[in-house]
GUDO-81508 format. One record per atom (N, C-alpha, C): x, y, z. Coordinates in steps of 0.2 Angstrom, whole numbers, plus 5000, padded with zeros to 4 digits. Each point is the difference from the previous one (the first is absolute). Layout:
XYZ...
//
This chain:
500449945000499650065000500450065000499850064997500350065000500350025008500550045000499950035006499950074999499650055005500250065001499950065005500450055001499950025004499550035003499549994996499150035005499749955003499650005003499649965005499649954992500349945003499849954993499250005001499650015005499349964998499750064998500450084999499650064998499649984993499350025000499950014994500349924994499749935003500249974996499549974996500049974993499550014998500449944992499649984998500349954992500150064994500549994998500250024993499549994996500150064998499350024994500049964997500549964996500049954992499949955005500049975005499749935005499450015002499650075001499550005001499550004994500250034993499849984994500049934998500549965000499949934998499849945002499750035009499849975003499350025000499750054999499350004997500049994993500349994998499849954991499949944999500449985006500149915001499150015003499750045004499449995002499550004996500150064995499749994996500049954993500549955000500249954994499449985006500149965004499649925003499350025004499750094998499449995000499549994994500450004993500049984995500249944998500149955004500249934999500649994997500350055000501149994997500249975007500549974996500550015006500250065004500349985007500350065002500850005001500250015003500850015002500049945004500349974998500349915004500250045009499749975003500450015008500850025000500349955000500850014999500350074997499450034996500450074996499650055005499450005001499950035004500350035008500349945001500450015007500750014998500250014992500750035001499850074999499650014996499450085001499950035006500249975006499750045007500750005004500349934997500950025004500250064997500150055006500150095000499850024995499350015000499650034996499650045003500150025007500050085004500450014997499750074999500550054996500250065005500350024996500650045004499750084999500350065003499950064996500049994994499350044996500249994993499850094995500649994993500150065000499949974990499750064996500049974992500550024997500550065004500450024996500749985003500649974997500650015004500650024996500450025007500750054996500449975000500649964996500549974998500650065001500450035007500450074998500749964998500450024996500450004999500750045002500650024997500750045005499650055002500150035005499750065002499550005004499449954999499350025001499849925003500250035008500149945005498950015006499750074998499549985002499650054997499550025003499650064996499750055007499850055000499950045005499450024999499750015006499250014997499649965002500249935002499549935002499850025005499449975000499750005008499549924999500049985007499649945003500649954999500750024998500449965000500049925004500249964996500149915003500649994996500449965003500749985000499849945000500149944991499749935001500749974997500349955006500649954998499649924998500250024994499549944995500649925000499849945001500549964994499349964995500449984994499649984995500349954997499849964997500249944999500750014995500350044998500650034993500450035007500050025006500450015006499750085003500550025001500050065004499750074995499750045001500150064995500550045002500150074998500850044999500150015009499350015000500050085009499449975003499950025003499250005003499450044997499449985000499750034994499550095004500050054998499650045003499450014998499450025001499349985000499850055002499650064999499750074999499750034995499750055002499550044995500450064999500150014993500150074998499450044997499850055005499350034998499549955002499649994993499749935001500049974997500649994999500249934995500449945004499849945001500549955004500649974995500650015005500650004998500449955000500449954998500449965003500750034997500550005005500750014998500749965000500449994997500449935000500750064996500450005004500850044997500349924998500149994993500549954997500549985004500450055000500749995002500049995008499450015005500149995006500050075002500050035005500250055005500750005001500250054998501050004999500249974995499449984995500449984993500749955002499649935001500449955001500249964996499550004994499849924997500150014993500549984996500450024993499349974995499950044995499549994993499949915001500649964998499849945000499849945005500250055009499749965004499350035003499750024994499250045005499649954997499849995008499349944999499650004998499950034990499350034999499549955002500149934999499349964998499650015008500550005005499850015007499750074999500350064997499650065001499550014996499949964993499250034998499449945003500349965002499649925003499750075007500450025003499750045007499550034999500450064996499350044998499649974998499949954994499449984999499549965006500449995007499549975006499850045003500450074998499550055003499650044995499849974996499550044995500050034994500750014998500250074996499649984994500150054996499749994993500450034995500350055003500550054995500650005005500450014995501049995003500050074997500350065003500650054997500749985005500249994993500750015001500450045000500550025004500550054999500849974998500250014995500549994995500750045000500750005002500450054996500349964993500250034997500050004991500750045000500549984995500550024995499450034994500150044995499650044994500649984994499749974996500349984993499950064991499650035006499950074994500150085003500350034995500350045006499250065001499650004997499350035002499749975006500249955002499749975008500550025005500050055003500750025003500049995007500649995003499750015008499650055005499649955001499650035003499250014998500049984997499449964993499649975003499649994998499449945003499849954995500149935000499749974993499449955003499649994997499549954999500049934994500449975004500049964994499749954999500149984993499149974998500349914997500849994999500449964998500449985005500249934997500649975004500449954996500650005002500649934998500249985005500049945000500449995007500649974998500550015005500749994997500249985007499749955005500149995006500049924998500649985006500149924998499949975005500150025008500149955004499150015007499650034995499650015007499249944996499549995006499849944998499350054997499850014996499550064998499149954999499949985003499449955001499949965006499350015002499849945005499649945000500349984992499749954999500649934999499849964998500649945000499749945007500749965001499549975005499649944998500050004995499349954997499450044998499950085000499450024998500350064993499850004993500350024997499650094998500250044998499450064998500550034995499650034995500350044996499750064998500050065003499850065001500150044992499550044999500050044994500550065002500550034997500450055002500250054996499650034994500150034995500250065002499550045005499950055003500349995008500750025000500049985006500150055006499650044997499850075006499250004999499749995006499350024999500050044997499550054996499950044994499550055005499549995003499650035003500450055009500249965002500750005005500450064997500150004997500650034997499850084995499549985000499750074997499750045008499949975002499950045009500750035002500349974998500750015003500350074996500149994995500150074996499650075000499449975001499650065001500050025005500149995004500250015011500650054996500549954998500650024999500150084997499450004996500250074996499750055005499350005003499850045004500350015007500849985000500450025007500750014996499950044994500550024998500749974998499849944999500849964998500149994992500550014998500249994994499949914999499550004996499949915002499949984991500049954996500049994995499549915000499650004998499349964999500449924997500550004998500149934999500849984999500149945001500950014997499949915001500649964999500249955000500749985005499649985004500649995007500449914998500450015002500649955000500149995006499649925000500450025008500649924999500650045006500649954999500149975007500649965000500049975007500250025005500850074999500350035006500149925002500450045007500250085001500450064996500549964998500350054997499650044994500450065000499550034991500349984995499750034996500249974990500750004999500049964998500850004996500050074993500550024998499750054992499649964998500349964997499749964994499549985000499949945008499250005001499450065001500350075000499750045001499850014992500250034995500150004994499649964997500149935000499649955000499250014999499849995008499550025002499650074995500550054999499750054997499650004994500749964996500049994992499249965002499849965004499249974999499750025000500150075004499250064998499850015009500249975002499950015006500250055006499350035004500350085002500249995007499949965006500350005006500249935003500449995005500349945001499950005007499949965005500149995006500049945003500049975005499749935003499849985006499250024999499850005006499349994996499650024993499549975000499849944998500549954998499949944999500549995006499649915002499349974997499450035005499950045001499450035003499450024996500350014991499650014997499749924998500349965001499349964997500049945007500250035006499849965006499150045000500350084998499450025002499449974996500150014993499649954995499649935003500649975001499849935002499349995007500450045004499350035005499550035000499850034992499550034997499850065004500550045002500450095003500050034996499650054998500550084995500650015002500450014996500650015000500250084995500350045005500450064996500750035003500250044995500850025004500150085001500250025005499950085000501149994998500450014996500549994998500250064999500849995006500050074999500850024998500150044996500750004995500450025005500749984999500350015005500750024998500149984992500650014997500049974993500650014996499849954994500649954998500049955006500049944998501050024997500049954997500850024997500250014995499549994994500250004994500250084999499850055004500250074997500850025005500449984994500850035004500150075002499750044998500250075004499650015007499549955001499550015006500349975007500150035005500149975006499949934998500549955006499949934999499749985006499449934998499449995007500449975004499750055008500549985005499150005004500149935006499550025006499950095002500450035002499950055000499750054997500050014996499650034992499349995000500249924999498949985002499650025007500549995004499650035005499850065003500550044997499950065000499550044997499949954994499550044994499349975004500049925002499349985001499950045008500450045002499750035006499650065000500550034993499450064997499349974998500049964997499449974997499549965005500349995006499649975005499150025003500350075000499350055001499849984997500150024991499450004995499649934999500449945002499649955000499450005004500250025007499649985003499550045000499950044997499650064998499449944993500349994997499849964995499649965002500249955005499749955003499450025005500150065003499550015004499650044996499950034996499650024992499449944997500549944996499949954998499549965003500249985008499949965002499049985002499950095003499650004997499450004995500349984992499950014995499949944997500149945004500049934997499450005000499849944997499250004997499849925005499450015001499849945006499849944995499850014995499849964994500749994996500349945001500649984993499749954996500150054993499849984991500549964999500550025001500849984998500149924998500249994996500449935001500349985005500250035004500449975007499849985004499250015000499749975006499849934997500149974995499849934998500549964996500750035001500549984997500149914999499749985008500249914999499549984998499450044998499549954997500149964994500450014996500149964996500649964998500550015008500849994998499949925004499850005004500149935006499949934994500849974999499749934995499949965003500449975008499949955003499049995002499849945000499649975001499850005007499450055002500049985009499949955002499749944997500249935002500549975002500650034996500649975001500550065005499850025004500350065005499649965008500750005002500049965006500050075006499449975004499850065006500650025002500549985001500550035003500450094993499749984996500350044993499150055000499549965002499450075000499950035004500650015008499950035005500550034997500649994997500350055000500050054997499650014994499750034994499350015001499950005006499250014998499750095000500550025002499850075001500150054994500349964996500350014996499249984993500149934998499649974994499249935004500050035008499249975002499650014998499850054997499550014996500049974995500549994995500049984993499849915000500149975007500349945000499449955004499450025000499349965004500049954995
//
């Protein structure tokens, strides 16, 4: 069971999607369907009290370790079956919007690109509720019109990362997620438009590369990258972008330019220090964005990302052993009566 630091029996109550599947099964077998076999429904109540729940959550990135502003604050130290998440999760209302918070990198920025527990951090949020991810990004700029200190929205990805596990599937359950688009579209246009009415130089779309670090680009891989067409580089939105997918989560990136990267030889070389300096400027205006936006999400999602595994799941839920539909159930229960 989760831990956390509020009074556990406050305000407890079943997950909305347990509460919905468990009146459907009602209504299948007041119609003479089957219902949900016993054995599935008692993995559907193992911690199926739910926690504080929030539809929006914030992914911060370098810089952007909490958000100010919160109130009714709850501190939830989660584990999930992928392990631990980054930090401990925060849980408040900005204005009236419920919030979840989660800093990637940890509190003191611990945790190197390739050791962040995403499957652990978007599995979290998804047990508390979320429905929309904004992300906050720092980025190298491959076109010298995106400059530091730029805002990108970006609507593209390559991924050029090798050693992180980028799926929470396997195990003996197989899924294969549609991923043409791999920024929410709806997401993402909240984003910019927040963006542009708090005064940031922000550009509406680009194609992020994201690589593995830590170190930065080599020239050549920098150049490389360019000659593709591709306008920012960092590594921290993958595999988050299609962890978030796979758990049918909007996903978008508030990406914020920090430099460019190496291929231009007269420009300062990327040093830590340069990024952070620059994402310290930029730190305000996200939060600015996000507390704009956040309000601005839509209670109703049209989007693809809210039904992304309906058509991806190829294993057979005949042939998925209980121990494999506890672990994913929060994930693909619905799809799998």
């Amino acid at each position: 069971m989760p831990r956390t630091t509020h009074d556990p029996d406050e305000g407890l109550e079943l997950r909305p999607e347990v509460k919905e599947r468990l009146k459907q099964s009602l209504a299948d077998m007041e119609h003479g369907e089957q219902g949900i076999p016993l054995e599935q429904i008692e993995i559907m109540l193992k911690g199926a009290h739910k926690m504080p729940q929030a539809k929006v959550g914030v992914i911060g990135g370098t810089g952007l370790y909490d958000i100010e502003g919160l109130t009714n604050i709850k501190e939830v130290a989660l584990e999930t079956p992928f392990g631990k998440p980054s930090d401990t999760i925060v849980v408040g209302r900005l204005g009236q919007v419920g919030i979840v918070f989660l800093p990637r990198h940890g509190r003191g920025h611990r945790i190197i690109p390739t050791e962040i527990p995403s499957r652990a951090n978007i599995y979290a949020l998804k047990s508390l509720g979320v429905e929309h991810i904004i992300a906050i990004n720092s980025c190298g700029s491959f076109k010298q019109e995106l400059k530091p200190g730029d805002l990108v929205i970006p609507d593209q990805l390559i991924d050029r990362t090798f050693a992180r596990v980028s799926t929470f599937f396997g195990d003996g359950v197989v899924a294969h997620i549609p991923f043409a688009e791999p920024f929410c579209p709806a997401l993402s246009k909240v984003l910019y438009e927040a963006a542009k009415e708090v005064g940031a130089t922000v550009h509406p779309k680009g194609t992020y590369v994201a690589m593995e670090g830590p170190a930065f680009s080599t020239r050549a891989e920098s150049r490389l990258h360019r000659s593709w067409g591709a306008d920012i580089i960092g590594m921290t939105a993958l595999p988050e972008a299609k962890l978030a997918r796979e758990a049918e989560i909007c996903y978008a990136s508030i990406a914020c330019v920090t430099d460019y990267d190496s291929w231009m030889e007269r420009s300062e070389p990327v040093t830590a220090d340069v990024i952070i300096a620059c994402m310290r400027r930029n730190i305000d205006l996200a939060k600015k964005i996000i507390k704009l936006a956040a309000g601005r999400v839509p209670d109703r999602r049209t989007c693809e990302c809210a039904t992304a595994l309906k058509t991806a799941i190829v294993t057979a839920p005949a042939v998925m052993t209980l121990e494999q539909k506890k672990k994913f159930d929060l994930l693909i229960g619905k799809y799998i009566r």
